[in-house]
ChimeraX commands (.cxc) that place a marker at each C-alpha (Angstrom):
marker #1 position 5.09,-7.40,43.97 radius 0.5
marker #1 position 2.31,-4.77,44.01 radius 0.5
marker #1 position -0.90,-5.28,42.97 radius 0.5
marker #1 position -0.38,-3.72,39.68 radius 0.5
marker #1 position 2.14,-5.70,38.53 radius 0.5
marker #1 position 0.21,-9.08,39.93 radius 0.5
marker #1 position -2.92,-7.78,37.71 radius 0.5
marker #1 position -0.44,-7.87,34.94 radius 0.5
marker #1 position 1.11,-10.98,35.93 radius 0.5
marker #1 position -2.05,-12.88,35.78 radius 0.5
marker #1 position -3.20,-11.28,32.66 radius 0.5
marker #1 position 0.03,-12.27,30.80 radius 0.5
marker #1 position -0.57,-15.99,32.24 radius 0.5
marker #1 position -4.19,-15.84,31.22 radius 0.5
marker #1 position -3.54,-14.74,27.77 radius 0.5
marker #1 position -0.24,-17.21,27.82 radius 0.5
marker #1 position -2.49,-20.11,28.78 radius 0.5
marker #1 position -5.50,-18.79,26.21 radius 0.5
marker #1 position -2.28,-18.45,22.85 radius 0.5
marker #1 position -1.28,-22.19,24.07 radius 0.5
marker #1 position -4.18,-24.01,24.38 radius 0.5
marker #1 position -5.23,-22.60,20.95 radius 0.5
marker #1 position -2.38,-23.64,19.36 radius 0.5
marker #1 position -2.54,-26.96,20.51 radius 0.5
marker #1 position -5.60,-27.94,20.00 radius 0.5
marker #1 position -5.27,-26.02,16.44 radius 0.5
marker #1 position -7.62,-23.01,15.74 radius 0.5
marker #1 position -10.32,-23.77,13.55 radius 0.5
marker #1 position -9.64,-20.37,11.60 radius 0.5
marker #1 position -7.42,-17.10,11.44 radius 0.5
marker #1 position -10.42,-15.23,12.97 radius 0.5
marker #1 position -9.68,-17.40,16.31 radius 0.5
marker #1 position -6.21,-16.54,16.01 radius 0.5
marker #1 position -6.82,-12.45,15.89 radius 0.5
marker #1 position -9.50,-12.87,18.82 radius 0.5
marker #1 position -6.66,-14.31,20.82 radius 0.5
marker #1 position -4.22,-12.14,19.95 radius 0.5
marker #1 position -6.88,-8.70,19.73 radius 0.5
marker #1 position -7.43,-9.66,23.32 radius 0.5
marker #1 position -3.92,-9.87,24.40 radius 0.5
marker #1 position -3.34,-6.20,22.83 radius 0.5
marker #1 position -6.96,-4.82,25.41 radius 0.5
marker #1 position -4.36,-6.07,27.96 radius 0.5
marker #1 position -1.90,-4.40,26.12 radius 0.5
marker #1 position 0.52,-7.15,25.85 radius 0.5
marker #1 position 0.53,-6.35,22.18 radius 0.5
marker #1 position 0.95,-2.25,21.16 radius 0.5
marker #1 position -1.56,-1.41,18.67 radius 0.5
marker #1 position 0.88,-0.86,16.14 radius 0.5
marker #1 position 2.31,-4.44,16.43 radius 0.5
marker #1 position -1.32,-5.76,16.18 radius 0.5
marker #1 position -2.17,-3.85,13.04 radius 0.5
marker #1 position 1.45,-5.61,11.01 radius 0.5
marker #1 position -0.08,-8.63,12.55 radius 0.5
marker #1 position -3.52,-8.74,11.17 radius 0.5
marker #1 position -1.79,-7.31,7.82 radius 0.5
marker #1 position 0.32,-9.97,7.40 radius 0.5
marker #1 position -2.21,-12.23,7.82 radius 0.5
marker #1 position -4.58,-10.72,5.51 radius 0.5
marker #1 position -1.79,-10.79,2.81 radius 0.5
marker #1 position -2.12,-14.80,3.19 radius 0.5
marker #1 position -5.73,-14.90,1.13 radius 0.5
marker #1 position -5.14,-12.28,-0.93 radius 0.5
marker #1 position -4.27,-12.32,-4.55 radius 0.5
marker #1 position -2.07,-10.49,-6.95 radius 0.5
marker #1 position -4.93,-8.89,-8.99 radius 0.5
marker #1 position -6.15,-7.13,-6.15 radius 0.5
marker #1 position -3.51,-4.92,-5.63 radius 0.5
marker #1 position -1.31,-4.41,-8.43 radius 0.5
marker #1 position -1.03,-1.34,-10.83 radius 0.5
marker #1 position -3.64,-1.75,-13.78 radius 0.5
marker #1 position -2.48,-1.69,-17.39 radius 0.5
marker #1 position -4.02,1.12,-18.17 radius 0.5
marker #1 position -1.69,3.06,-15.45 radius 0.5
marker #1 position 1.30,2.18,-16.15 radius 0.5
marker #1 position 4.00,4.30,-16.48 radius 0.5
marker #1 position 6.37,2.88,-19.41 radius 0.5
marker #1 position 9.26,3.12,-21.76 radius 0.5
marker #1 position 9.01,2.60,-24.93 radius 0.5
marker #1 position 11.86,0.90,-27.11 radius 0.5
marker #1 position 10.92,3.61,-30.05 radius 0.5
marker #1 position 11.62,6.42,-28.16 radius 0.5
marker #1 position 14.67,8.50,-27.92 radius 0.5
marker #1 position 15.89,9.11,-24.42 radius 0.5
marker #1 position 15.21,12.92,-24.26 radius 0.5
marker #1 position 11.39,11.78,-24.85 radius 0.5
marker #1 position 11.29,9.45,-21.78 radius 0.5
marker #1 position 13.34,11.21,-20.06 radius 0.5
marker #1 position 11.28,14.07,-18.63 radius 0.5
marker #1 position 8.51,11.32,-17.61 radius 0.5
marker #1 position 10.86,9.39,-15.78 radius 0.5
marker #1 position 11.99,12.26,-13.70 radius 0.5
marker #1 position 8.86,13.62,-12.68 radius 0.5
marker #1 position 6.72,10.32,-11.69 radius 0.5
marker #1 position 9.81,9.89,-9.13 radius 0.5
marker #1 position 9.19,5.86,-9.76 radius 0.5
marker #1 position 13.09,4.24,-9.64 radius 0.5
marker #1 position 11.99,1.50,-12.28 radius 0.5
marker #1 position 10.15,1.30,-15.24 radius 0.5
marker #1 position 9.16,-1.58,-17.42 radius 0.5
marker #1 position 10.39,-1.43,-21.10 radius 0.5
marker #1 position 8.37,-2.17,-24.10 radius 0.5
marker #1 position 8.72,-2.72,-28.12 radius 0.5
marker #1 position 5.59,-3.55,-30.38 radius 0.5
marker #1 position 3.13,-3.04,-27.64 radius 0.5
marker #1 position 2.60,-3.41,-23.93 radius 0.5
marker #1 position 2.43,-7.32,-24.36 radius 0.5
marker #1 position 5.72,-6.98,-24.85 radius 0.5
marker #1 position 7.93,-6.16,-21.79 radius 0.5
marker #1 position 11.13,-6.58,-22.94 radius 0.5
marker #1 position 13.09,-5.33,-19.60 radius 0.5
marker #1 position 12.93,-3.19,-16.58 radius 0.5
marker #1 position 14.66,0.01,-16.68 radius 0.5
marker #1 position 16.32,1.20,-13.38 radius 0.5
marker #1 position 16.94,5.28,-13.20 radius 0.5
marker #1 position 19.96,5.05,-11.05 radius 0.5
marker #1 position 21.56,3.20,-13.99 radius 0.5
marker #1 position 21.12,5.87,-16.69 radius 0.5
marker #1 position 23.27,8.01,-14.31 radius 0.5
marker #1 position 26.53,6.48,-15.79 radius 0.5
marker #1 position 25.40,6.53,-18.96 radius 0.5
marker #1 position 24.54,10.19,-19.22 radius 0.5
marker #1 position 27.18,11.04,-17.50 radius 0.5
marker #1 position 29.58,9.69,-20.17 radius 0.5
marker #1 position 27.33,11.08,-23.02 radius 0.5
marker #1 position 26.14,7.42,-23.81 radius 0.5
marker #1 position 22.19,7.84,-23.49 radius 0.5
marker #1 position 21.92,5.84,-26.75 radius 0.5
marker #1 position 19.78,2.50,-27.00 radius 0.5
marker #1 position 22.10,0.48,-27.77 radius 0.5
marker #1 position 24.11,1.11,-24.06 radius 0.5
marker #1 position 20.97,1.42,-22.68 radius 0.5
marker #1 position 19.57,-1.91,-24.06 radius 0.5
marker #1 position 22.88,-3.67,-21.97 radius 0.5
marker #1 position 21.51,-2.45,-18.79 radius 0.5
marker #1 position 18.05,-3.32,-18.82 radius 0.5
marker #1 position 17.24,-6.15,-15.80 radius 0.5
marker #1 position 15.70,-9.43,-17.64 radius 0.5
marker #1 position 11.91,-8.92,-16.32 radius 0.5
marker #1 position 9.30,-11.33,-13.81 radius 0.5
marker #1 position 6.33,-12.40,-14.80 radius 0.5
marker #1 position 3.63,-13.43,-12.24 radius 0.5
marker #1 position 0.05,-14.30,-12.91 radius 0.5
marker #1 position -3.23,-12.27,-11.50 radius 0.5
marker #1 position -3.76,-15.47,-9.28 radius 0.5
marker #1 position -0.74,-15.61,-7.58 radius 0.5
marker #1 position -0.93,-15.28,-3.87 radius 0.5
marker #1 position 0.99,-11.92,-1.86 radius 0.5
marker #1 position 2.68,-14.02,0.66 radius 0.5
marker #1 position 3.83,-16.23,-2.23 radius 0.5
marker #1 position 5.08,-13.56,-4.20 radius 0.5
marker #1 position 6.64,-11.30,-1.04 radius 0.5
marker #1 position 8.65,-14.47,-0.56 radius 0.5
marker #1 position 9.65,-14.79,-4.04 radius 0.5
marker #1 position 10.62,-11.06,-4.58 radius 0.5
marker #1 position 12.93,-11.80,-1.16 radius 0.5
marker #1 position 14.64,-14.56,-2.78 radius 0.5
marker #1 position 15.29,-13.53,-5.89 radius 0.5
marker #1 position 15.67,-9.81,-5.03 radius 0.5
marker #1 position 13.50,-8.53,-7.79 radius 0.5
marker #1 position 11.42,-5.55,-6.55 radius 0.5
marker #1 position 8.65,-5.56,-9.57 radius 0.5
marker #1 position 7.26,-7.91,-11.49 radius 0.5
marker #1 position 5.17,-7.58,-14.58 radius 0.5
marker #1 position 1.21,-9.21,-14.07 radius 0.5
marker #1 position 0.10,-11.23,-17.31 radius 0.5
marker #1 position -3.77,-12.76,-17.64 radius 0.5
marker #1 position -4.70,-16.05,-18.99 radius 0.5
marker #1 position -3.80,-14.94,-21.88 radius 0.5
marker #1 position -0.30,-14.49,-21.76 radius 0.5
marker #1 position -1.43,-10.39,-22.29 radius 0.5
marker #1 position -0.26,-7.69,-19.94 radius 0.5
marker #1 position -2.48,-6.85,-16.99 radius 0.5
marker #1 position -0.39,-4.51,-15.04 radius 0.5
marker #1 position 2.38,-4.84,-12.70 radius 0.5
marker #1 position 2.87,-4.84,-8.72 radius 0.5
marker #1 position 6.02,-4.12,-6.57 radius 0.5
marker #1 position 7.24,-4.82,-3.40 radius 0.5
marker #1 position 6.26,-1.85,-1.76 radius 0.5
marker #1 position 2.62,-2.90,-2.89 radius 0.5
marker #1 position 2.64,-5.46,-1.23 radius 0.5
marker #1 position 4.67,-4.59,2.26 radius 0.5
marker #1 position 1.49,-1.85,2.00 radius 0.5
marker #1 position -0.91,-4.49,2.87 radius 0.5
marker #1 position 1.06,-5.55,6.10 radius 0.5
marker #1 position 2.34,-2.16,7.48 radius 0.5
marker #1 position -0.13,0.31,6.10 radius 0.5
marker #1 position 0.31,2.95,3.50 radius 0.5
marker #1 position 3.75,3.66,2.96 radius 0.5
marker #1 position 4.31,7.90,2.48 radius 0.5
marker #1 position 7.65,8.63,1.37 radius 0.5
marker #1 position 9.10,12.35,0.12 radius 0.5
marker #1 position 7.27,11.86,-3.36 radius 0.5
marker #1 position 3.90,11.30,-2.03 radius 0.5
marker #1 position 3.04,14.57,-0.90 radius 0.5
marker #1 position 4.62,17.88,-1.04 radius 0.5
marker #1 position 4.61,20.01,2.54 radius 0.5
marker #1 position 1.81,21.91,0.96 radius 0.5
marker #1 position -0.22,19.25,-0.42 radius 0.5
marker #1 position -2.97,17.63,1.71 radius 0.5
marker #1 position -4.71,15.53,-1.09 radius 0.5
marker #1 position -3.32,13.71,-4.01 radius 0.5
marker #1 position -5.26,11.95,-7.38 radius 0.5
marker #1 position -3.99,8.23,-7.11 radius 0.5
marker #1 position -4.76,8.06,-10.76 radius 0.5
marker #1 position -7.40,5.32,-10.34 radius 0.5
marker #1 position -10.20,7.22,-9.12 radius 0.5
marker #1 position -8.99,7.22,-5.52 radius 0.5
marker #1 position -7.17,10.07,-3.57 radius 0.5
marker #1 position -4.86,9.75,-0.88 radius 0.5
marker #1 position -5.92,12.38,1.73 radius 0.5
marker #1 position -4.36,13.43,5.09 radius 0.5
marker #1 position -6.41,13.35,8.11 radius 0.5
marker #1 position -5.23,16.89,9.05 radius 0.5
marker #1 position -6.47,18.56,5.57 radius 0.5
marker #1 position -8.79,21.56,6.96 radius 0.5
marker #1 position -12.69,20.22,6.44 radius 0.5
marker #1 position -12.74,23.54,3.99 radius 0.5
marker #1 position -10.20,23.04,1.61 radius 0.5
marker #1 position -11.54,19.23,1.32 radius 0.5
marker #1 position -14.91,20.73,0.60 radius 0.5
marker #1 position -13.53,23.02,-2.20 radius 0.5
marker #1 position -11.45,19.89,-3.55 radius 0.5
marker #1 position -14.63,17.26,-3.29 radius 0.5
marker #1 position -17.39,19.70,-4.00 radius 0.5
marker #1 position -19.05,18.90,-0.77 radius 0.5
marker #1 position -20.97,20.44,1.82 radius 0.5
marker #1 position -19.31,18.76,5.17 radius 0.5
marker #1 position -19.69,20.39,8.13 radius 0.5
marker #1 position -17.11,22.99,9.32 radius 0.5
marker #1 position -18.10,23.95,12.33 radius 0.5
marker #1 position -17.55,21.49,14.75 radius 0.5
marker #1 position -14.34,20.04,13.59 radius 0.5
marker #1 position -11.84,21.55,11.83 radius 0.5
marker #1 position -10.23,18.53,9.75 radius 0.5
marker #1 position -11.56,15.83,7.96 radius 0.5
marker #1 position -9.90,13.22,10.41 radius 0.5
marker #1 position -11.90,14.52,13.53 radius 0.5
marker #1 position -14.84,14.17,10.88 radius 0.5
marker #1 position -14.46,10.86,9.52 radius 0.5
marker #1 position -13.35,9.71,13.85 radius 0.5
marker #1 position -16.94,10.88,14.89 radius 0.5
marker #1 position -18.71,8.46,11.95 radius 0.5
marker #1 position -16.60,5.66,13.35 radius 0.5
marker #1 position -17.78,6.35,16.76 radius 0.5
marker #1 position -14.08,4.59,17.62 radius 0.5
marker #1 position -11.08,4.96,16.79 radius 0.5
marker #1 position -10.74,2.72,13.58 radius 0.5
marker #1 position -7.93,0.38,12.62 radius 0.5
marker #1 position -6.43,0.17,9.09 radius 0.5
marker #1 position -8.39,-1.01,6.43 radius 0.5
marker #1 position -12.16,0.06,7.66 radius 0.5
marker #1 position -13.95,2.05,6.06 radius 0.5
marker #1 position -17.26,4.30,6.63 radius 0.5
marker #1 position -19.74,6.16,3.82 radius 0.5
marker #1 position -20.91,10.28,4.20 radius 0.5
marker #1 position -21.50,12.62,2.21 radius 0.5
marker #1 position -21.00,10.84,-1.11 radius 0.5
marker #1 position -17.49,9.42,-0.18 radius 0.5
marker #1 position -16.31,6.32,1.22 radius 0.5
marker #1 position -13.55,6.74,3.58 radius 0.5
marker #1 position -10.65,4.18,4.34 radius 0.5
marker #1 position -8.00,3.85,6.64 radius 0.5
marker #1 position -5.12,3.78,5.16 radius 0.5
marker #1 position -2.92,4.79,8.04 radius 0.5
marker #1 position -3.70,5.40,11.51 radius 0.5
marker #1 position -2.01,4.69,15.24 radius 0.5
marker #1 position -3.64,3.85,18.43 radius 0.5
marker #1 position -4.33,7.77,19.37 radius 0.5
marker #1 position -4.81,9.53,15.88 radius 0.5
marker #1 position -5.96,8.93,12.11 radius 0.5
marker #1 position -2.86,9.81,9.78 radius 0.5
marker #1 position -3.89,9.14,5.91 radius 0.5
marker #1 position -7.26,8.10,4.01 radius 0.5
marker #1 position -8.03,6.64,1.17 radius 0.5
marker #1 position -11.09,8.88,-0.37 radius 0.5
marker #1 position -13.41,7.58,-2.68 radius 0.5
marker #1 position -16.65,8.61,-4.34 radius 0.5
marker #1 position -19.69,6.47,-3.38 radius 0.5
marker #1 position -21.37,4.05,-5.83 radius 0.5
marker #1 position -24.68,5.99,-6.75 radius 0.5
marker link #1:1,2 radius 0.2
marker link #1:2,3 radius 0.2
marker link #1:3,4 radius 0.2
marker link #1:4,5 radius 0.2
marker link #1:5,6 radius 0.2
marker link #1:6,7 radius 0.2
marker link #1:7,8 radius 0.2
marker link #1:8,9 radius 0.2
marker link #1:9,10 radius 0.2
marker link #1:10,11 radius 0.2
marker link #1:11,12 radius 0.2
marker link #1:12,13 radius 0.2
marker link #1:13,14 radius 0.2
marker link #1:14,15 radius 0.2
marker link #1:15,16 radius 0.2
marker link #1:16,17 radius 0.2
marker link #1:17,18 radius 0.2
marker link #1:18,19 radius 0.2
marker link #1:19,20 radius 0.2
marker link #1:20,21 radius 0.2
marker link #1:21,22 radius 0.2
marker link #1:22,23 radius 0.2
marker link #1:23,24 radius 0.2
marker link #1:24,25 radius 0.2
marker link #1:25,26 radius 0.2
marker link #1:26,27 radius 0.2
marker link #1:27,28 radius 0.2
marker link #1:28,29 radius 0.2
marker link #1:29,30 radius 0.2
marker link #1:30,31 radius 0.2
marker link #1:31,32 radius 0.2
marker link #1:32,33 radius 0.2
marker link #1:33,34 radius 0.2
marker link #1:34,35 radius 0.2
marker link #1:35,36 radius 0.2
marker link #1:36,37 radius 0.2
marker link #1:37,38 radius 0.2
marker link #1:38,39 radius 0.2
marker link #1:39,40 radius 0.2
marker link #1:40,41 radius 0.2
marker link #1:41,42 radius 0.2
marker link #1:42,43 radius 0.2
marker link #1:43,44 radius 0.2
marker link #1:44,45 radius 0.2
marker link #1:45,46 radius 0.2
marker link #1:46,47 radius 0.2
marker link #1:47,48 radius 0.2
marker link #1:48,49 radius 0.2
marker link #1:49,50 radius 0.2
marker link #1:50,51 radius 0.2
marker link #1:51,52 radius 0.2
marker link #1:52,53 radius 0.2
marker link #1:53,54 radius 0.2
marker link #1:54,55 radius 0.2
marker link #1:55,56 radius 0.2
marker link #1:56,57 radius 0.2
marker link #1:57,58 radius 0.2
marker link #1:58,59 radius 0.2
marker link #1:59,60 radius 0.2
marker link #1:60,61 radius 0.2
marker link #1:61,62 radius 0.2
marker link #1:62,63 radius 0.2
marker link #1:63,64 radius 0.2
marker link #1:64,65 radius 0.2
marker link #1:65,66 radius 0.2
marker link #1:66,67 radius 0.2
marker link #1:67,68 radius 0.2
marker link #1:68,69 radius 0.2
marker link #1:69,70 radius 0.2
marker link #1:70,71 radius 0.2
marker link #1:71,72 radius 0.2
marker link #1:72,73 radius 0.2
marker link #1:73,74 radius 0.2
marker link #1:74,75 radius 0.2
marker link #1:75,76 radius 0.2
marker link #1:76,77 radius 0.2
marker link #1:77,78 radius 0.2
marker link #1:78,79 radius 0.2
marker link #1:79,80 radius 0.2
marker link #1:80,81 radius 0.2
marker link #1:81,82 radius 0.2
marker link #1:82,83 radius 0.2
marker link #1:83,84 radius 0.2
marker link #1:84,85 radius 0.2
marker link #1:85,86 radius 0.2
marker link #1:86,87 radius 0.2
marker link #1:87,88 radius 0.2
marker link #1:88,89 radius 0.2
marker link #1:89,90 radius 0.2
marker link #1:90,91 radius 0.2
marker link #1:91,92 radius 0.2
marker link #1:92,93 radius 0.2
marker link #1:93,94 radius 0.2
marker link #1:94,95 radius 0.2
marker link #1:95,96 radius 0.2
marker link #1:96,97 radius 0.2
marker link #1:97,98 radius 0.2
marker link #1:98,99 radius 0.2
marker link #1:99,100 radius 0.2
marker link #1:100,101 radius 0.2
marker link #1:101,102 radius 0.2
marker link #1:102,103 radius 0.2
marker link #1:103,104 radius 0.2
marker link #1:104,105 radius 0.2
marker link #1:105,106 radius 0.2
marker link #1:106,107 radius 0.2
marker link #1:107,108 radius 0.2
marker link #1:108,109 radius 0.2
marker link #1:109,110 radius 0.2
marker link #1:110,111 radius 0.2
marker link #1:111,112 radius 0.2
marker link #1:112,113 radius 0.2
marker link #1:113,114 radius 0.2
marker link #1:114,115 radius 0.2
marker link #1:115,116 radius 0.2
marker link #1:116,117 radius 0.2
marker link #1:117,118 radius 0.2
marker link #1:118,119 radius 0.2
marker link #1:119,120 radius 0.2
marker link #1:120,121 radius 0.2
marker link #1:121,122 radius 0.2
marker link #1:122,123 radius 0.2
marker link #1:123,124 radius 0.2
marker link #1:124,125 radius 0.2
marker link #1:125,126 radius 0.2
marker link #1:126,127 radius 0.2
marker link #1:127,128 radius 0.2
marker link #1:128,129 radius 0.2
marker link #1:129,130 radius 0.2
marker link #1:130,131 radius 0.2
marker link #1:131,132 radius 0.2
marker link #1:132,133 radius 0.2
marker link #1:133,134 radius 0.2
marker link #1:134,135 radius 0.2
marker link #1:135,136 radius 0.2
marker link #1:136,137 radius 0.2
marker link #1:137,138 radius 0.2
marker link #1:138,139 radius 0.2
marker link #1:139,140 radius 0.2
marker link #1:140,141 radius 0.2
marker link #1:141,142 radius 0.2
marker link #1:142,143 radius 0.2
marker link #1:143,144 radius 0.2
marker link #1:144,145 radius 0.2
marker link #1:145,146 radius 0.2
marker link #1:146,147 radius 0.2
marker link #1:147,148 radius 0.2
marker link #1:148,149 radius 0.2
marker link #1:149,150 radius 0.2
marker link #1:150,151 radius 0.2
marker link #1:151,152 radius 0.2
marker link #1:152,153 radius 0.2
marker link #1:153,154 radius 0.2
marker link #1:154,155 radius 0.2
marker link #1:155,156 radius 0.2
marker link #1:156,157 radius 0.2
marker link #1:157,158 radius 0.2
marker link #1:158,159 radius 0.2
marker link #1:159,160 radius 0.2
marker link #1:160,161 radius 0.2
marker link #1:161,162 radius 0.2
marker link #1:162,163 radius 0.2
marker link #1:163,164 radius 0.2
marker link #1:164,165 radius 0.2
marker link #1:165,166 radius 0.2
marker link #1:166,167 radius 0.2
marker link #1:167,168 radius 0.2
marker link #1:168,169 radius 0.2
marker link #1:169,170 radius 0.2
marker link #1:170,171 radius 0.2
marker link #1:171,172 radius 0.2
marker link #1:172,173 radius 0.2
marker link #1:173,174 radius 0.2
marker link #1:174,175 radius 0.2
marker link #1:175,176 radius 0.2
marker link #1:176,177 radius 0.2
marker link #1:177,178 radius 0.2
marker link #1:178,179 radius 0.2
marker link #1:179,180 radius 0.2
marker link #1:180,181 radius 0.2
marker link #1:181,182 radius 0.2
marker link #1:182,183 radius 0.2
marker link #1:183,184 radius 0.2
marker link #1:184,185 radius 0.2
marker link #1:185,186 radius 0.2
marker link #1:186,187 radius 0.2
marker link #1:187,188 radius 0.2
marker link #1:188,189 radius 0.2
marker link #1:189,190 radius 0.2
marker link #1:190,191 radius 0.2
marker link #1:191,192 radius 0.2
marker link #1:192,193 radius 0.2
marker link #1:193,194 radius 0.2
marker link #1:194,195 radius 0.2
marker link #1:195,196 radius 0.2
marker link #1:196,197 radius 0.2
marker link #1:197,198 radius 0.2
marker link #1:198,199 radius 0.2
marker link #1:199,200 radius 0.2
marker link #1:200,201 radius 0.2
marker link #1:201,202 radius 0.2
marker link #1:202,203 radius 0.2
marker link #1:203,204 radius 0.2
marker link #1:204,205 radius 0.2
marker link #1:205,206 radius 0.2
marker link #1:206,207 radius 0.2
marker link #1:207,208 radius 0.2
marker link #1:208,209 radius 0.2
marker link #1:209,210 radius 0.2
marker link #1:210,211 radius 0.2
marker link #1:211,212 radius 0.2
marker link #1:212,213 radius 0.2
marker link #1:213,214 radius 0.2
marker link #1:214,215 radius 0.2
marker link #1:215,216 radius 0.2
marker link #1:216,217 radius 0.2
marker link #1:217,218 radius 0.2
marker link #1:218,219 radius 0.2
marker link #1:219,220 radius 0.2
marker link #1:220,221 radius 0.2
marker link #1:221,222 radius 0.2
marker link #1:222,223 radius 0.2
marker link #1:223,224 radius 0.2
marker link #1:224,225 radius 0.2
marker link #1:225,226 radius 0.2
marker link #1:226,227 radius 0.2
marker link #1:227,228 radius 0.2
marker link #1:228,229 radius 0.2
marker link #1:229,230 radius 0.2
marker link #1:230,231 radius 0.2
marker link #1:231,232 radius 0.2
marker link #1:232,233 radius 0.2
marker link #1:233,234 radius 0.2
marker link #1:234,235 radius 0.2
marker link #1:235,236 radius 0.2
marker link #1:236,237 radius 0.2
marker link #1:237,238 radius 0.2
marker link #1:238,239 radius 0.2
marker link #1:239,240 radius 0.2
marker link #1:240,241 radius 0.2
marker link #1:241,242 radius 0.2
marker link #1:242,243 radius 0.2
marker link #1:243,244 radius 0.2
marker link #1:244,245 radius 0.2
marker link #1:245,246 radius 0.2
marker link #1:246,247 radius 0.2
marker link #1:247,248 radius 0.2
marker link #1:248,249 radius 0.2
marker link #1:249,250 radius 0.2
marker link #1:250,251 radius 0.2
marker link #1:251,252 radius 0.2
marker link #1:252,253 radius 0.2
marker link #1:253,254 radius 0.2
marker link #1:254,255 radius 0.2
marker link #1:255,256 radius 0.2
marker link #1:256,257 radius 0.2
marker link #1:257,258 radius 0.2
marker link #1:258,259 radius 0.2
marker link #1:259,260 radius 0.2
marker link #1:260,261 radius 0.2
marker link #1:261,262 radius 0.2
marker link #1:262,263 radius 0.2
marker link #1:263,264 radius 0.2
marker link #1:264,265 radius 0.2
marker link #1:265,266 radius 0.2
marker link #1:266,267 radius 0.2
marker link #1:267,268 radius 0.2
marker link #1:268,269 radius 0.2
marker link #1:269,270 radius 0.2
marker link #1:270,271 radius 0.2
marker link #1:271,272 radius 0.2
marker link #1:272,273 radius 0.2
marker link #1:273,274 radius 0.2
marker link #1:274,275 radius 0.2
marker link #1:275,276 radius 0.2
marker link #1:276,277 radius 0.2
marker link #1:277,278 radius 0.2
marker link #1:278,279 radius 0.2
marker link #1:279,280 radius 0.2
marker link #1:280,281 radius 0.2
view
C-alpha cells in the first residue's frame, strides 16, 4: 500500500471512529452532526455536492411551511367564472403544469387544475366547464405551521405535488409544491422555463431576482442601477466570490452595493445562480 493510500486509510478510520462514537454516545445537536460530517468532506470522503443535499435536508427538518411557500398575493389562479379562452392564455405563458381553481374568492379552492388534462378536452372541442369541472384533482390543504420534512413525506405518499396553505383562519395564505420544497435540499432547481438562453436575470415576482453568476458585471449594472466595478472582473459571480473571500456554499449570503446576495446554486469550483435582493435601508 503506498503512502497515499495509507494517509487515506487512516483518515477514513479516523473519521469512521469520530461518525461512531458520535452516534453512540448521541450528539447533543445537528450542528455536531455537520462538524462530523463537514470534516469528513476536508478529507474528501464526502464530495461537496453530497455535503450540500446533506446539510439541506437537514435544514428542511426545522423549517416550516410559511417560509417557503408561494404568497397569496402571487398566485397564479383559475377562476370558476371565467371562460376557458380567458385563462387560457395565462396558463400557457406562466409554463406552471397546475393551477388551483377558485369560485367566490380565493378562500375558496375548489380544485387543482392540471394543463396536460385540458389536452383531451380541447382536442375533442369540449373546453366547456362542465367537462372541465370532472377533471379537476380534489385539493390539499396544509397549515403555515406544518413542518417540510412532514409535508415532503406526505406529498410522497399521497402523490399530490401542491397543496393549498390556509392560516388560522381557515383563509388562504398561499400554496407550496414539491419542487419548493426538494429546493431547500438540492438547491435551486433551473429547468427550460426559468431562463431563456438570452436571459441572465429574471423578476421572481416577490421582490427577489434570480441572477446567473455569469451575467456580465455591466449589463447587471444597467439592470440594478448600480455602480459595481467592471474592471477587475467581468461577471457578477467573480464579484460576489471576492466579498466571500471563499468559495461559499448554498444558502450564504453577503451585502454590497445595496444588494444582498445569496447562494442559490453553486458547486465546489464555481458559483452558478443567485438570489439578488435589495438591501434594507
Amino acid at each position: 500500500m503506498s503512502d497515499d493510500q495509507s494517509s487515506r486509510s487512516q483518515g477514513g478510520k479516523s473519521w469512521l471512529e469520530r461518525i461512531s462514537q458520535a452516534f453512540s454516545s448521541g450528539p447533543e445537536s445537528v450542528e455536531d452532526v455537520l462538524e462530523i460530517l463537514r470534516d469528513a468532506e476536508s478529507q474528501s470522503i464526502i464530495d461537496t455536492d453530497s455535503m450540500s443535499i446533506i446539510e439541506g435536508a437537514m435544514q428542511v427538518i426545522d423549517m416550516r411551511v410559511d417560509e417557503i411557500m408561494i404568497p397569496r398575493s402571487q398566485m397564479i389562479t383559475v377562476k370558476a367564472s371565467q371562460e376557458p379562452k380567458e385563462f387560457l392564455p395565462e396558463i400557457m405563458s406562466s409554463a406552471h403544469s397546475r393551477f388551483p381553481v377558485i369560485g367566490e374568492s380565493q378562500d375558496d379552492v375548489i380544485g387543482v387544475l392540471l394543463a396536460k388534462d385540458l389536452l383531451p378536452l380541447a382536442l375533442n372541442n369540449e373546453l366547456v366547464w362542465p367537462r372541465i369541472r370532472e377533471i379537476l384533482r380534489p385539493p390539499t390543504f396544509v397549515p403555515e405551521s406544518k413542518r417540510l420534512n412532514q409535508l415532503l413525506k406526505e406529498f410522497k405518499e399521497n402523490r399530490n405535488h401542491m397543496a393549498i396553505v390556509v392560516d388560522e383562519y381557515g383563509g388562504t395564505a398561499g400554496l407550496i409544491t414539491i419542487e419548493d420544497v426538494l429546493e431547500q435540499i438540492v438547491g435551486e432547481i433551473e429547468d427550460e422555463h426559468d431562463f431563456d438562453e438570452e436571459t441572465h436575470i429574471k423578476a421572481r415576482g416577490d421582490g427577489t431576482y434570480a441572477v446567473k453568476a455569469v451575467t456580465p458585471i455591466d449589463d447587471f449594472n444597467d439592470f440594478f442601477e448600480t455602480t459595481m466595478d467592471e474592471e477587475e472582473f467581468d461577471t457578477i459571480g467573480g464579484l460576489v466570490l471576492k466579498e466571500f473571500g471563499h468559495l461559499p456554499r448554498r444558502g450564504e449570503a453577503v451585502e454590497f452595493g445595496g444588494l444582498q446576495f445569496t447562494i442559490a446554486n453553486a458547486d465546489n469550483r464555481v458559483i452558478r445562480l443567485l438570489q439578488v435582493t435589495r438591501s434594507e435601508p
